[in-house]
SERO-4910 file (N, C-alpha, C, O; in steps of 0.05 Angstrom, whole numbers):
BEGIN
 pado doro    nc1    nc2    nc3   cac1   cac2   cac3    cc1    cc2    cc3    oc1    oc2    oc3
  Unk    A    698     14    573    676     16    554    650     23    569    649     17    593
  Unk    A    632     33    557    604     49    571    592     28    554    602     15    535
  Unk    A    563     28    567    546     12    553    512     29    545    494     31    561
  Unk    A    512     36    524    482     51    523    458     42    506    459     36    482
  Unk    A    438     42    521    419     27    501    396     48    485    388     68    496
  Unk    A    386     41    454    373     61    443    355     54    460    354     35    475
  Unk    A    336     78    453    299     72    454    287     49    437    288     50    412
  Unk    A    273     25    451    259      6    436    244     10    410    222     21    413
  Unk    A    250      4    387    231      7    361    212     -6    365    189      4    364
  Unk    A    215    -28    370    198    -54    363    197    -83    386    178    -87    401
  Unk    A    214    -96    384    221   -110    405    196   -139    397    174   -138    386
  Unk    A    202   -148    401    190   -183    394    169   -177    429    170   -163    449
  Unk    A    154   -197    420    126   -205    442    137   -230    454    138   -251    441
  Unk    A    148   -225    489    157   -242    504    125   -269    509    102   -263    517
  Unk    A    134   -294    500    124   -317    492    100   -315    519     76   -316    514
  Unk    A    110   -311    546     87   -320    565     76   -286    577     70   -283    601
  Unk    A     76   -271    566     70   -244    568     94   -228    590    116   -235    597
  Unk    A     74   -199    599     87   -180    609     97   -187    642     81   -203    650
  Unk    A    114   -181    661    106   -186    686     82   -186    702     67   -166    701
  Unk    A     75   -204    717     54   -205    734     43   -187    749     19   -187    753
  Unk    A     66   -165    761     51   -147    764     31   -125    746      7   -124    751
  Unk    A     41   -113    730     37   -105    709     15   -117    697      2    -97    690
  Unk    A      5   -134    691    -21   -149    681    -45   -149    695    -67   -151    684
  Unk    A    -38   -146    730    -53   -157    745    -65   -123    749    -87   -120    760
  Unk    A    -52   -102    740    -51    -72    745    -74    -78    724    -97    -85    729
  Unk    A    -64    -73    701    -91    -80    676   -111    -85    681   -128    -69    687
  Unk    A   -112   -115    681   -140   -131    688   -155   -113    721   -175   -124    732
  Unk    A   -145    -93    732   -168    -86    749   -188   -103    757   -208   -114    748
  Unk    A   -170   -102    787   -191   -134    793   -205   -127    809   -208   -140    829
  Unk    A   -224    -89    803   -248    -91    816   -259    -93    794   -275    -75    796
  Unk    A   -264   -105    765   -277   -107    746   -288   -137    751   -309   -146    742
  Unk    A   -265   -154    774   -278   -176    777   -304   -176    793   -320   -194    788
  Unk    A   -311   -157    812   -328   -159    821   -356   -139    812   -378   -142    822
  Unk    A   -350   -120    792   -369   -118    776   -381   -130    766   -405   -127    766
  Unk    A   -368   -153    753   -373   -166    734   -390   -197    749   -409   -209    738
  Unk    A   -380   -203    770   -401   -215    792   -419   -206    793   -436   -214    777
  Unk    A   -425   -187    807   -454   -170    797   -475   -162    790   -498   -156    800
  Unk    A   -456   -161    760   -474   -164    741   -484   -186    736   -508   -184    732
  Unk    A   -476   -212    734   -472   -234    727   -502   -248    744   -521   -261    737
  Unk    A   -494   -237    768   -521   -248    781   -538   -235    788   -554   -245    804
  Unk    A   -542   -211    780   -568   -195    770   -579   -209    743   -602   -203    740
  Unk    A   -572   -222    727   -571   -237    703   -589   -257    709   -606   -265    693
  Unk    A   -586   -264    732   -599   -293    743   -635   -289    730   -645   -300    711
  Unk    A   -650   -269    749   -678   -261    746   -684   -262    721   -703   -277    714
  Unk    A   -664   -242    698   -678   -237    676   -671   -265    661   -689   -274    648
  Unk    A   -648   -279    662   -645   -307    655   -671   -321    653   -681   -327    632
  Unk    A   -679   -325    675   -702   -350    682   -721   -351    666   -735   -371    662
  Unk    A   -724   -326    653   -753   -319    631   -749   -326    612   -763   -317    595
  Unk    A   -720   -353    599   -713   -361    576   -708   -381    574   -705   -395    555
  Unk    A   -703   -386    606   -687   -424    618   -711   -439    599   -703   -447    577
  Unk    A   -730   -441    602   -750   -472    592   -740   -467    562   -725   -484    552
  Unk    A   -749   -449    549   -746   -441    522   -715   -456    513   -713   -474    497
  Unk    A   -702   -450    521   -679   -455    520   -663   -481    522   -644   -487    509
  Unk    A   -675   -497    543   -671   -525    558   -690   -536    525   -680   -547    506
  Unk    A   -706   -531    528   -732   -548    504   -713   -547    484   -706   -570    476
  Unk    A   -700   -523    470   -695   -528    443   -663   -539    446   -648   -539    427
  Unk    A   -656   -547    471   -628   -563    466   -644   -594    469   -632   -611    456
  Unk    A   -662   -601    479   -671   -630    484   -682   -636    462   -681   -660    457
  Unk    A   -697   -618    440   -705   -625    419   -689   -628    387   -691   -640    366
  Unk    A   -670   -604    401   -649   -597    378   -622   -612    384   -603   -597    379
  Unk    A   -614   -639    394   -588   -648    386   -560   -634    377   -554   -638    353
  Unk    A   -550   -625    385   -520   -619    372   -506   -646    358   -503   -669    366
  Unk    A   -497   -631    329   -480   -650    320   -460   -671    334   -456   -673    358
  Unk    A   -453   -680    324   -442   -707    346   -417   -704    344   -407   -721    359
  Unk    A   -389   -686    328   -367   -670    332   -367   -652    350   -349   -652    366
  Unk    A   -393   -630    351   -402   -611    366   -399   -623    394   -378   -625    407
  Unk    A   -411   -627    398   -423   -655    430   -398   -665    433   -389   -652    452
  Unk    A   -376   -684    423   -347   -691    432   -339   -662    435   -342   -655    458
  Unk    A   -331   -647    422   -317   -626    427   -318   -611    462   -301   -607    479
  Unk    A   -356   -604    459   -363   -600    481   -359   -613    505   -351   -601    525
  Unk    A   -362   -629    504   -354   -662    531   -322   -656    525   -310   -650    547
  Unk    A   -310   -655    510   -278   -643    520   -273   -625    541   -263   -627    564
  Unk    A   -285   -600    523   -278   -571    539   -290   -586    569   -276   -587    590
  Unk    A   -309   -594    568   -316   -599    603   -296   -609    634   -299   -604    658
  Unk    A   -275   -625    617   -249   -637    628   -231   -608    638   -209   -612    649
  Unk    A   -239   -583    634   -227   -556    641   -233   -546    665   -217   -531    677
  Unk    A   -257   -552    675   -267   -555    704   -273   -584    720   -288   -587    740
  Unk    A   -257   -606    709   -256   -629    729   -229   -623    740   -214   -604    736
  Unk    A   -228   -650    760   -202   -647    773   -178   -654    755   -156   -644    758
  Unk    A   -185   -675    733   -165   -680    722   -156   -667    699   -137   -678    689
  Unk    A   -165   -644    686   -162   -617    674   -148   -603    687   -128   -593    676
  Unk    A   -154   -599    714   -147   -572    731   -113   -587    738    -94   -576    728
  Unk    A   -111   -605    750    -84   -619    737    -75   -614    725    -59   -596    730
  Unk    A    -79   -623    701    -63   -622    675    -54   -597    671    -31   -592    665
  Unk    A    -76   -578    673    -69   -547    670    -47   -537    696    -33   -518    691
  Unk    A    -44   -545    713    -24   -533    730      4   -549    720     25   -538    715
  Unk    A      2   -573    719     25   -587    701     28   -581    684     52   -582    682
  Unk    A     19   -572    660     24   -549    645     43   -526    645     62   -519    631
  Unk    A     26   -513    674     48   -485    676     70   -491    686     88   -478    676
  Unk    A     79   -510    705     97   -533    722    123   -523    690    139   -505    684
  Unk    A    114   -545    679    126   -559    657    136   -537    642    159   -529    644
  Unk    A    115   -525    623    121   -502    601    127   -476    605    134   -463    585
  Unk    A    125   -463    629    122   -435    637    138   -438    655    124   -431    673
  Unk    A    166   -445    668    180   -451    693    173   -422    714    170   -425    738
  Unk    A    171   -401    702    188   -376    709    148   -370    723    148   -358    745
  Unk    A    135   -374    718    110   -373    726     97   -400    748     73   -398    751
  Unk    A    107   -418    759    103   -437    775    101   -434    809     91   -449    826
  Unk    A    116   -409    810    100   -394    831     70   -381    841     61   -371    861
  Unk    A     58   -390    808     28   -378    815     16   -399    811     -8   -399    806
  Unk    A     28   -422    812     -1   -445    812     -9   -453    844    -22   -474    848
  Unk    A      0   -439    864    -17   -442    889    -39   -422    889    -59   -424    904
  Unk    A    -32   -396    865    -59   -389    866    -82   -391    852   -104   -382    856
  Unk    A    -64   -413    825    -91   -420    803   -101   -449    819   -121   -459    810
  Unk    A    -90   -459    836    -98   -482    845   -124   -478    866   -143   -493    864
  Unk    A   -124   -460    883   -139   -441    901   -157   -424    886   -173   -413    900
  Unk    A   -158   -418    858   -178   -406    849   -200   -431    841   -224   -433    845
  Unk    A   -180   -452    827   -203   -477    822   -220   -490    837   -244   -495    835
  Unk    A   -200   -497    856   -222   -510    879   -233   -500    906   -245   -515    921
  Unk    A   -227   -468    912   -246   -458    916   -268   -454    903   -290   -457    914
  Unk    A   -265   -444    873   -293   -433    867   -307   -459    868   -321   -458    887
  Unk    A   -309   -485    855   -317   -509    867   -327   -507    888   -351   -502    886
  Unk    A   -320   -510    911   -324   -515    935   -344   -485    951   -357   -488    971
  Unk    A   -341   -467    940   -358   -445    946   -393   -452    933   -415   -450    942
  Unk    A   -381   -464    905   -411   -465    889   -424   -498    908   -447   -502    918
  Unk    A   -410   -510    908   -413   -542    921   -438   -529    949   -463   -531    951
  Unk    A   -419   -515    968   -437   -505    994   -461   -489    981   -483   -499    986
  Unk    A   -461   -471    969   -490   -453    963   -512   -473    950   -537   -469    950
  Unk    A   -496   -498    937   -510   -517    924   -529   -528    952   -553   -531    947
  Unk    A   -520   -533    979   -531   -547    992   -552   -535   1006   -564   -550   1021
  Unk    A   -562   -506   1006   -577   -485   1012   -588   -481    993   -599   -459    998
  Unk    A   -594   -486    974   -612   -486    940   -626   -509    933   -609   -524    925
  Unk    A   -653   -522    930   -661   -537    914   -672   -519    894   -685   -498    896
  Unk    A   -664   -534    872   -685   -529    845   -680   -555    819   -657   -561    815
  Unk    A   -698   -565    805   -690   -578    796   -677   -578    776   -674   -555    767
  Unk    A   -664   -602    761   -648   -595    736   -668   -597    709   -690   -606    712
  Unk    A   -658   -588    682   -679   -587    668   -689   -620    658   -712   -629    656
  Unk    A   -660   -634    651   -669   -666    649   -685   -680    673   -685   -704    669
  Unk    A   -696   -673    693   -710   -681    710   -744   -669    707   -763   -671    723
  Unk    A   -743   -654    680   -768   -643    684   -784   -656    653   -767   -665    637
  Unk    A   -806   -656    647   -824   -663    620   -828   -637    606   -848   -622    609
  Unk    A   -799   -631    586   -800   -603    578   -822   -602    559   -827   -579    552
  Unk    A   -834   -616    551   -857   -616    529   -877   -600    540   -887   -578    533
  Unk    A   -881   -615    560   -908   -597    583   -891   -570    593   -901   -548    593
  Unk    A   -880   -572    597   -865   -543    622   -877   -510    605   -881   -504    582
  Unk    A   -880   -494    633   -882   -471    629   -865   -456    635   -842   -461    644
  Unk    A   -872   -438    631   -848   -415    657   -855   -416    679   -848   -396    692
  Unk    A   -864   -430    689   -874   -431    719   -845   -450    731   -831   -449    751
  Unk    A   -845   -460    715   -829   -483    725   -798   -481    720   -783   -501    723
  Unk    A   -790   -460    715   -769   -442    716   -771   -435    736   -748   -436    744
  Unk    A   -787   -426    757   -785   -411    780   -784   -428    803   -785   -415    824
  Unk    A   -783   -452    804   -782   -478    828   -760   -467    839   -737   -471    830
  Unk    A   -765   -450    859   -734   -448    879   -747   -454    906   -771   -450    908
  Unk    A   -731   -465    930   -741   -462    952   -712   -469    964   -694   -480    951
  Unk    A   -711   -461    989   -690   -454   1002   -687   -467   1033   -698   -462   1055
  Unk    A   -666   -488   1024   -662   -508   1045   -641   -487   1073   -618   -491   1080
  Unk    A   -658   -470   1082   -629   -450   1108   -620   -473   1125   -596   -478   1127
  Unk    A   -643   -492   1140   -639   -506   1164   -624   -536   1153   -620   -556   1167
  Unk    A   -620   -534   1133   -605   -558   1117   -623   -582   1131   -611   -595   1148
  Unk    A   -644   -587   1126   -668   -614   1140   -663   -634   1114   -664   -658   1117
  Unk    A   -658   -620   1087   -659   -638   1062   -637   -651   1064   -639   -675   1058
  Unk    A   -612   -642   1072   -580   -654   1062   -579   -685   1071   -561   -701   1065
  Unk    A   -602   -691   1087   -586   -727   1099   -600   -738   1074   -592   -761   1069
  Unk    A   -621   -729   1053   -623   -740   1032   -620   -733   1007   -638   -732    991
  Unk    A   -592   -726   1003   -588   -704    979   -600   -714    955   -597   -738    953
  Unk    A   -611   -703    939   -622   -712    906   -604   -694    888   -608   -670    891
  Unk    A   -584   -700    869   -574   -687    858   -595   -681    834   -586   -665    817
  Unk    A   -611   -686    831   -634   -676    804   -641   -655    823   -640   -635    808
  Unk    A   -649   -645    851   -662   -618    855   -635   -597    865   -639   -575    874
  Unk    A   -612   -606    862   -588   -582    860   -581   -575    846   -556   -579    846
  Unk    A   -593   -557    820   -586   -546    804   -567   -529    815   -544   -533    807
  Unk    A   -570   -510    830   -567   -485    824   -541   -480    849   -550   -480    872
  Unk    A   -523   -477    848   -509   -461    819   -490   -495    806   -486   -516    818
  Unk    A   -483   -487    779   -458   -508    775   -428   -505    788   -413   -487    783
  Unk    A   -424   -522    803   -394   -525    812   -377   -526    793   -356   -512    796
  Unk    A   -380   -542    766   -366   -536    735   -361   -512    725   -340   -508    714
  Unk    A   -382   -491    728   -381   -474    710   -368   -455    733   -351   -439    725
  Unk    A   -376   -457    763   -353   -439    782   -325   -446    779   -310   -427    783
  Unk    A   -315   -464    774   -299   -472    773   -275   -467    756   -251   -469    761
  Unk    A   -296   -455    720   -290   -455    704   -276   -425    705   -252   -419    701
  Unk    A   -305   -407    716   -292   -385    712   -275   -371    729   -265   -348    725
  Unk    A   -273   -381    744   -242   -375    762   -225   -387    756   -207   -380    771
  Unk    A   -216   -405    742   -180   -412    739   -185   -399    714   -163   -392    705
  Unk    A   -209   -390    695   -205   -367    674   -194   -340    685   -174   -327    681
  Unk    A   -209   -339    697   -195   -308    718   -166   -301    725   -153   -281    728
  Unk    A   -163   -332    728   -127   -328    738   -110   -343    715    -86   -345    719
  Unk    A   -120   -352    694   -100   -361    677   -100   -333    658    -80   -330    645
  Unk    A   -121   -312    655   -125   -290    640    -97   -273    654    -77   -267    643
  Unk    A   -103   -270    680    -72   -258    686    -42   -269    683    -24   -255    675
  Unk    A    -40   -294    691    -22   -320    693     -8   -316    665     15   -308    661
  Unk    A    -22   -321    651    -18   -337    616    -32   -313    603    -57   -315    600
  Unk    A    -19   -287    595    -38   -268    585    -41   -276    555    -62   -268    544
  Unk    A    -21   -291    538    -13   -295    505    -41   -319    499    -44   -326    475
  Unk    A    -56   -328    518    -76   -354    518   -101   -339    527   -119   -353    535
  Unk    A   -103   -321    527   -131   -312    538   -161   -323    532   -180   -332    545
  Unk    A   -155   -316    505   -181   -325    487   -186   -349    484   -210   -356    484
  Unk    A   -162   -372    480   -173   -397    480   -183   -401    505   -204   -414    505
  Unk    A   -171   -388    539   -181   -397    559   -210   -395    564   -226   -412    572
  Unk    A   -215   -365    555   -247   -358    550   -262   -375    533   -282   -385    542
  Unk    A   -253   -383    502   -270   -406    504   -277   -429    502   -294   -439    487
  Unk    A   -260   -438    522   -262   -465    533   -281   -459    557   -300   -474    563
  Unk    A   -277   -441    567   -303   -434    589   -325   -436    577   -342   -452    584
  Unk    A   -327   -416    554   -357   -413    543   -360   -441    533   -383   -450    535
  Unk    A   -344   -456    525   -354   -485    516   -364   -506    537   -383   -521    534
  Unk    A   -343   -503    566   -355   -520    590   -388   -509    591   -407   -525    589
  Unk    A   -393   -485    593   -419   -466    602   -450   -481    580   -474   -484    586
  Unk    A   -432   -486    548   -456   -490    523   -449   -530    535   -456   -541    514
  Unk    A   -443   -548    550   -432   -567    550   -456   -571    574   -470   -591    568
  Unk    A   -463   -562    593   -475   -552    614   -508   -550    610   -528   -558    622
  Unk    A   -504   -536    589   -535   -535    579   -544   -559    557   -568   -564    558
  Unk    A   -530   -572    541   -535   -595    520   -532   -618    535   -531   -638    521
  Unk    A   -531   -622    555   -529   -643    570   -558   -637    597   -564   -653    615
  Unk    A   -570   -613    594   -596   -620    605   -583   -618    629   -602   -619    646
  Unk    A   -556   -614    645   -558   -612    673   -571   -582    693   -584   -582    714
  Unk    A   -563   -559    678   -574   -524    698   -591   -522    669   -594   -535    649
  Unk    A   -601   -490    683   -612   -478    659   -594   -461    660   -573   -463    674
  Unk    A   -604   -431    639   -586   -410    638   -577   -392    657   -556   -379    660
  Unk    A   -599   -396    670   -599   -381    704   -582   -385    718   -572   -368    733
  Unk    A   -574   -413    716   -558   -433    735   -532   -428    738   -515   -430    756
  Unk    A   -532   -420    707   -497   -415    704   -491   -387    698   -467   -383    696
  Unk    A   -504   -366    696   -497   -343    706   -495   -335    743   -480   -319    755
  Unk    A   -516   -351    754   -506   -352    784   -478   -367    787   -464   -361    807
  Unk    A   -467   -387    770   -440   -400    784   -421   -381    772   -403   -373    786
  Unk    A   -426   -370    737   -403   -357    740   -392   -322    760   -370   -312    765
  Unk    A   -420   -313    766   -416   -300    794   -403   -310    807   -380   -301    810
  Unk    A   -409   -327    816   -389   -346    842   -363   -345    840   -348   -336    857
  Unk    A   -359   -354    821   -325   -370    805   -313   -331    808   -294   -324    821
  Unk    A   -327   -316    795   -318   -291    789   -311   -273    815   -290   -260    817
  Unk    A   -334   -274    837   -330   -270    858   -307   -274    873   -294   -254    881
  Unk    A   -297   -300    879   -283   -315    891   -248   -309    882   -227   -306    894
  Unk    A   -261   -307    845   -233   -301    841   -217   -268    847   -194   -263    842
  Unk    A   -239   -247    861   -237   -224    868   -224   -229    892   -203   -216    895
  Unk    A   -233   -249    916   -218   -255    936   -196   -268    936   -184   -268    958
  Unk    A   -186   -278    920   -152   -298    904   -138   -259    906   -120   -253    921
  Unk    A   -148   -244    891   -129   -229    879   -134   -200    896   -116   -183    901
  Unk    A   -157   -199    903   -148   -168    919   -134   -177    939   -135   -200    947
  Unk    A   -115   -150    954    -85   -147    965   -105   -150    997   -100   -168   1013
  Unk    A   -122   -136   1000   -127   -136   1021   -140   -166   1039   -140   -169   1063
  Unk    A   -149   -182   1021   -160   -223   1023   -129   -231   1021   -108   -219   1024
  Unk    A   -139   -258   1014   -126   -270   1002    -96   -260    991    -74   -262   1002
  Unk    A   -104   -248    966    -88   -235    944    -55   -232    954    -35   -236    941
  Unk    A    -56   -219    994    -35   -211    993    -20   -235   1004      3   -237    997
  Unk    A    -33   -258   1023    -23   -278   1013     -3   -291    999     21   -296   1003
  Unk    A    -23   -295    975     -4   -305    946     22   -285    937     44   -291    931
  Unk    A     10   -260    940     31   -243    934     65   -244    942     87   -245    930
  Unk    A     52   -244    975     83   -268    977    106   -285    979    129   -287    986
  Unk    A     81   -299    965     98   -328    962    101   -325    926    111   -343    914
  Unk    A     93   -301    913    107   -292    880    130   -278    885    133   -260    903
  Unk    A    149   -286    868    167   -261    866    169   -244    839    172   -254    816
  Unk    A    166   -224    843    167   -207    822    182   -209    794    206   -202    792
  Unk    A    168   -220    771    181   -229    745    199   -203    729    193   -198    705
  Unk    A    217   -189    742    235   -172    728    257   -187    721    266   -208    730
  Unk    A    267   -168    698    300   -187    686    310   -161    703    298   -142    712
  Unk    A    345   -173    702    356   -152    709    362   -138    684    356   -144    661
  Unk    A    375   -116    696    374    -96    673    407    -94    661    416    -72    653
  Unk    A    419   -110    660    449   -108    651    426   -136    629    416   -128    608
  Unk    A    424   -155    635    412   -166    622    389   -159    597    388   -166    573
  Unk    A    374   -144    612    355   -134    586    374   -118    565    374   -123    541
  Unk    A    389    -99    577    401    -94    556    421   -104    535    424    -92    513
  Unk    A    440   -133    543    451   -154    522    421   -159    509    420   -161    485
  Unk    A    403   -162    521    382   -180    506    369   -157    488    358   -168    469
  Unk    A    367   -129    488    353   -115    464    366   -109    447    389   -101    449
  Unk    A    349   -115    421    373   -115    398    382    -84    383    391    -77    361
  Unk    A    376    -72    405    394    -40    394    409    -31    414    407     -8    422
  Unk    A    421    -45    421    436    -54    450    469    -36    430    462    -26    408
  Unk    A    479    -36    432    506    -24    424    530    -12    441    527      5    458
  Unk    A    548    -22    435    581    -20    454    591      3    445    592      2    420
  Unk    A    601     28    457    617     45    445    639     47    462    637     41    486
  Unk    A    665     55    449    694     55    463    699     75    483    722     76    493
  Unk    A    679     92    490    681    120    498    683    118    533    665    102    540
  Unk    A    690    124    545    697    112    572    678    131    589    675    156    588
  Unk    A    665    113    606    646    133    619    657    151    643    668    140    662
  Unk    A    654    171    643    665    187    668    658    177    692    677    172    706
  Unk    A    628    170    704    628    162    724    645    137    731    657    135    752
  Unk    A    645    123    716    665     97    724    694    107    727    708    115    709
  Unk    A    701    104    755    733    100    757    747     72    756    743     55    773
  Unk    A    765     68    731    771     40    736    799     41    754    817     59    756
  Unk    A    796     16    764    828     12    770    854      8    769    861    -13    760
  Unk    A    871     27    777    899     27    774    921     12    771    936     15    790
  Unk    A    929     -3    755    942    -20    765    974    -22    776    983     -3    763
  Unk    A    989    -28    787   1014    -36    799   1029    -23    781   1033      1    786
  Unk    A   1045    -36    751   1057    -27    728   1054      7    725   1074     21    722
  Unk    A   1033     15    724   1020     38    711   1023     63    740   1025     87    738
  Unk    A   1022     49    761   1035     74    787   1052     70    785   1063     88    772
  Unk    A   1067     54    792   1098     62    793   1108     67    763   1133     63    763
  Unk    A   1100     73    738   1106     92    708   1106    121    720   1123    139    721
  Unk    A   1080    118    729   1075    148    742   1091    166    766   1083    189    772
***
């Protein structure tokens, strides 16, 4: 018997998406570093909105569902989120558990990238300031610790800048967008929720967190290009193909015909030579 498969009509949407390679082709991950970039070219024109902005979250309260919700999503960039989310893929995605050395390395690097730039940055946070009085002047408090003289007395009210949360955030977004392609959008916004969680809590301004998610975005350019990191991880992945005797029992226009294929020679048996 030969085995021939039609052309796909239709075919059902595999539950944890396409292979990894194939996704990672898509997402063009020099868009990640565009998109860095841009992100912190963002910073300057940001700043001209930070006070405005800080004022009407200190004056304006978020509903108190709103605010839980928000203080949720925030658990997406702690450690014990970033957990759960790799125990997650561990658990529910088996066939993908090869890439949580690199969503694990996107998390706490971008962390630890934003943590160090943090220690080369004072500026203060907005709950440290009397937004009633503030100008735009006071959006612009940056000064720049190079010789690190401040660090033996760190003040976490003048390290705004950047958030380690929101770096954090947007790089295991980066790599769960490729990872988990069928989850995209909730991953995006649970980010944008850590990011609005960030500002209602009075810790950055807007500035603050378009510099981290540069960071997070950056960083996750070095996880994934071939020539860093990327080839690295690469690896230690193995390539998510089925075989192909397989794919074809598994597509459903899969069909058996009796017709014997020429290239196949089968074998002779004992009975049937000596007939002959």
């Amino acid at each position: 018997m030969s085995y021939k498969e039609d052309p796909p009509t239709g075919g059902g949407i595999p539950i944890f998406g396409k292979p990894i390679a194939e996704e990672v082709i898509k997402f063009r991950i020099t868009s990640l570093l565009w998109m860095a970039g841009i992100t912190i070219l963002m910073v300057p024109m940001a700043t001209l909105v930070d006070v405005p902005i800080s004022r009407w979250f200190f004056h304006e309260p978020l509903p108190t569902v709103v605010g839980q919700t928000l203080d949720l999503s925030s658990y997406y960039a702690h450690g014990t989120g970033v957990f759960l989310i790799l125990l997650g893929v561990i658990v529910l995605a088996p066939t993908r558990r090869w890439y949580v050395p690199r969503l694990a390395t996107l998390a706490m690097g971008g962390g630890a990238v934003a943590t160090l730039t943090k220690m080369f940055v004072m500026r203060p946070r907005p709950n440290s300031l009397n937004l009633d009085v503030a100008s735009y002047d006071y959006a612009w408090i940056w000064s720049f610790d190079w010789t690190l003289d401040h660090i033996a007395n760190f003040d976490a009210s003048t390290r705004a800048f950047p958030s380690a949360s929101l770096a954090t955030a947007a790089a295991l977004t980066a790599g769960l967008w490729v990872v988990l392609p069928t989850g995209r959008w909730m991953f995006v916004s649970i980010c944008i929720g850590t990011m609005l969680q960030r500002l209602a809590c009075g810790a950055h301004f807007v500035s603050d967190l378009f510099g981290s998610a540069s960071i997070g975005l950056a960083w996750a350019f070095v996880c994934f290009h071939p020539s860093l990191l990327g080839s690295l991880f690469d690896k230690m992945e193995p390539e998510r193909r089925p075989r192909r005797r397989r794919r074809a029992y598994s597509n459903p226009n899969f069909r058996v015909t009796n017709k014997p294929d020429p290239k196949i020679e089968l074998p002779i048996s004992e009975e049937d030579r000596f007939a002959a």
